[in-house]
N, C-alpha and C positions, 0 to 999 in steps of 0.2 A: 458554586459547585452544584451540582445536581442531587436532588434526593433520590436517591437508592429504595425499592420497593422488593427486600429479599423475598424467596419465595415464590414469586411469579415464573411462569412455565416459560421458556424461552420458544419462540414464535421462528423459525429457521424460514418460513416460507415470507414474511415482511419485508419487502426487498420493493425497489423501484424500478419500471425498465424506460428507456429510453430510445425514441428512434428518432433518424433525419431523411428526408430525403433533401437531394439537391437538384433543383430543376429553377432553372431561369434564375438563377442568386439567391433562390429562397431558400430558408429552413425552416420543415411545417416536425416541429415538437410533437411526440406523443408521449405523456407519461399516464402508467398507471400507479400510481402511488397510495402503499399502504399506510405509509408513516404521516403524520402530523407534517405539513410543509409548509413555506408559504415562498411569498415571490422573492424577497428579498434572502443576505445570507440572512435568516434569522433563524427561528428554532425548526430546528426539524423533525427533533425526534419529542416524540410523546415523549416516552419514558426509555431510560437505556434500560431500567431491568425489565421492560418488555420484550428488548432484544435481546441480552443478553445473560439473564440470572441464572441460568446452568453453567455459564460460565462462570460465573464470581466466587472466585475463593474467598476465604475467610481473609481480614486486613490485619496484617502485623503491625501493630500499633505502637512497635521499639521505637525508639529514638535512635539519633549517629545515620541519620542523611546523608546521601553525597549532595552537593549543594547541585539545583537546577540550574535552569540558564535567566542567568543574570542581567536581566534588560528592562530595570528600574521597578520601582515600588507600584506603577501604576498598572502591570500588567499581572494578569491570573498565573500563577505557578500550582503546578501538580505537585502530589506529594510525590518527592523520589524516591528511587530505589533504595534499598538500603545499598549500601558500600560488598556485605556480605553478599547479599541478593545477585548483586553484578558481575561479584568473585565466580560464584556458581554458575549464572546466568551464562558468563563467558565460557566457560569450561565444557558445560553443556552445548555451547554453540562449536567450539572445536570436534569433540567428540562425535556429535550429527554429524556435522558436514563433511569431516576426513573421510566418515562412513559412506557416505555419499557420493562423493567424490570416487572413492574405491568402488563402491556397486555399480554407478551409473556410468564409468567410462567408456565403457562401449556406446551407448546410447548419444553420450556426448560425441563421440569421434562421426559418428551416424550421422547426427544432426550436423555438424559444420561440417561433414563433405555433401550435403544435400543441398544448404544454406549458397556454398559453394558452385555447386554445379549449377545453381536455379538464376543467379544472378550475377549480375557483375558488381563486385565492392568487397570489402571488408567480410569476413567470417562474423568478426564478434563486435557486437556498434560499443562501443568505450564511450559514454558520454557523462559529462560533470555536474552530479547532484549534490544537494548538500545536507549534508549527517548532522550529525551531535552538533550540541553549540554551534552549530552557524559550518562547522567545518568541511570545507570541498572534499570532493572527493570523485574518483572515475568507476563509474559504475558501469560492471560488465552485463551486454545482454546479447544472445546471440541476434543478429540479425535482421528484423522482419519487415523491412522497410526496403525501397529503392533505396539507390546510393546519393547521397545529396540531400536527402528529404527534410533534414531541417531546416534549408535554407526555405523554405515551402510551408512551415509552421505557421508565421507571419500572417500569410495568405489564408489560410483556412481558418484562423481563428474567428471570422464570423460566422462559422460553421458549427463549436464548437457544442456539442451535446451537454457538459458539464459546467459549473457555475465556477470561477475565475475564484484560486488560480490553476484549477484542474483543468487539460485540456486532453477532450478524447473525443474521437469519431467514430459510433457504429460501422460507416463505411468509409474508414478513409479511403482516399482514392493512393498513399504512399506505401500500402501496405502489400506484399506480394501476394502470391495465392498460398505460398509455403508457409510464409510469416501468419495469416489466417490461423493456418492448421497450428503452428507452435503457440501462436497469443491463445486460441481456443482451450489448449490442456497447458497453457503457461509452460511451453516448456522451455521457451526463450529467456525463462528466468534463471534456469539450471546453471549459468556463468558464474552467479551472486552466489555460489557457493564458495568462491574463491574469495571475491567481497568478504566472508564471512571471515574465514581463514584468516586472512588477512588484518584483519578486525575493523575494518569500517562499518561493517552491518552488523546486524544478528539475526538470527532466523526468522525472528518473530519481532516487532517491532511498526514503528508508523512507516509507512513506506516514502523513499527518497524524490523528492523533486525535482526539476530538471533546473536549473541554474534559475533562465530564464520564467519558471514558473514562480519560484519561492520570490523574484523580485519584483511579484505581484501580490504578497502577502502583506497584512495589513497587523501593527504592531503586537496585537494582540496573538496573531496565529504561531508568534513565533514558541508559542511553549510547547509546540508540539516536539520541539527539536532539544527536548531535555534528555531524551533515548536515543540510543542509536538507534537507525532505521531496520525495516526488517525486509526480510522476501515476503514475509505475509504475515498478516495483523488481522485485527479482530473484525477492523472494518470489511476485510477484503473476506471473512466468512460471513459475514450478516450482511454486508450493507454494500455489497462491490457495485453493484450497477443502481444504488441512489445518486442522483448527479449533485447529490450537495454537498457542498465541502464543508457547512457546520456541519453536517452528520459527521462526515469524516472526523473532524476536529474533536467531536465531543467522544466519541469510541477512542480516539486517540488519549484522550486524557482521564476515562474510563482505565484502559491498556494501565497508563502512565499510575493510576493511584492505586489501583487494585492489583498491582502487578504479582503475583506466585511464579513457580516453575512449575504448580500443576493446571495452571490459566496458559503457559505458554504450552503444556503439551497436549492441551485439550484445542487449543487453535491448529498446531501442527495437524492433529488427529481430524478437524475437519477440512483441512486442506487437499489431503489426502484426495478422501473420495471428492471432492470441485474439482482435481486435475482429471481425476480416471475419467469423470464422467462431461470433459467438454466444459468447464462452469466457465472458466475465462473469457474474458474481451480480444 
């Protein structure tokens, strides 16, 4: 586990950026990196509470666990939630999203007749990541791709700006000009409000994988998947454009031990302003 250094100021601007171009097969990397990194997955973060100790709630140190995911004695486990924590946690996640779901239906009907009129395909791309323990699931997002463009994944992966099994592209070439504009203020996430509902996700949470990516994860990553996944996680306010996926991993388990409902509504709370102001990929 990681030593905890309370009291340290949290650092909002530590962040990595990444760029690609593509010319002639190449991809010429540029990072500017603030965090500790190095080539392989190895450490990347100096310290979590450099990134994040404004967030750290105090740790409820009860006993009566719900039991993590179970995949033998030789792999790292987070402390889980409590059973209670979950009760609430869930409750809380109903109550956000119906809210949301009611204020933003205008915006949403908006978005899929524009998604609509921009392209030919599908409104809302359904695609199957996978949640809690291990379990599938179809995750809604609207749109922001050509129609077919996963069959084209394959192919770009030597392109790919982030470290395996994250895959993303500064420019993909699958993405529309509209899809742009909704990935930039994440509005293509707005679907995963129904995810939530529904109770595959939660609001806050490690974010879900695409089938194909998680069966690139390597025995140990799988304790991420002791939570249900979220629309946004800790990662994605401090560390979205580090291309590491131990960063990811360790905020992930960070999320996972430290978990409060005043940690999840100070994540929401900086979510907020990253959408108004363009923060997205």
């Amino acid at each position: 586990m990681i030593d905890l250094m309370p009291g340290e100021p949290l650092d909002l601007r530590t962040q990595a950026f990444g760029r690609c171009n593509l010319s002639a097969g190449h991809v010429v990397r540029r990072r500017r990196v603030a965090l500790t990194s190095s080539a392989a997955r190895g450490s990347s973060l100096q310290s979590p509470a450099r990134m994040w100790g404004s967030f750290l709630p105090e740790i409820d140190r009860n006993e009566g666990y719900e039991t993590a995911v179970d995949r033998g004695d030789s792999i790292l486990r987070a402390r889980p939630i409590l059973v209670t924590g979950l009760l609430v946690k869930r409750i809380t996640d109903l109550l956000l999203s119906a809210i949301g779901v009611l204020l933003l239906w205008p915006l949403l009907l908006a978005i899929a007749l524009a998604v609509k009129l921009e392209s030919a395909g599908p409104v809302i791309y359904a695609s199957l990541r996978v949640g809690k323990k291990g379990q599938k699931f179809v995750c809604y997002k609207f749109r922001t791709m050509v129609d077919g463009a996963d069959g084209l994944k394959d192919f770009l992966r030597p392109f790919n700006e982030r470290q395996d099994p994250f895959f993303k592209m500064a420019d993909d070439p699958r993405v529309t000009a509209l899809g742009r504009f909704l990935r930039k203020y994440s509005l293509d996430e707005l679907p995963q409000l129904w995810n939530v509902l529904k109770g595959d996700m939660s609001l806050v949470g490690p974010r879900p994988l695409p089938v194909d990516d998680y069966a690139r994860y390597r025995s140990e990553d799988h304790i991420r998947l002791g939570v249900k996944p979220g629309i946004t996680g800790l990662w994605q306010v401090i560390a979205r454009r580090d291309p590491s996926f131990e960063t990811c991993m360790k905020l992930d388990l960070e999320y996972m031990e430290h978990w409060s409902l005043l940690l999840d509504f100070k994540i929401l709370m900086r979510t907020v302003p990253t959408m108004l102001t363009g923060g997205g990929e």
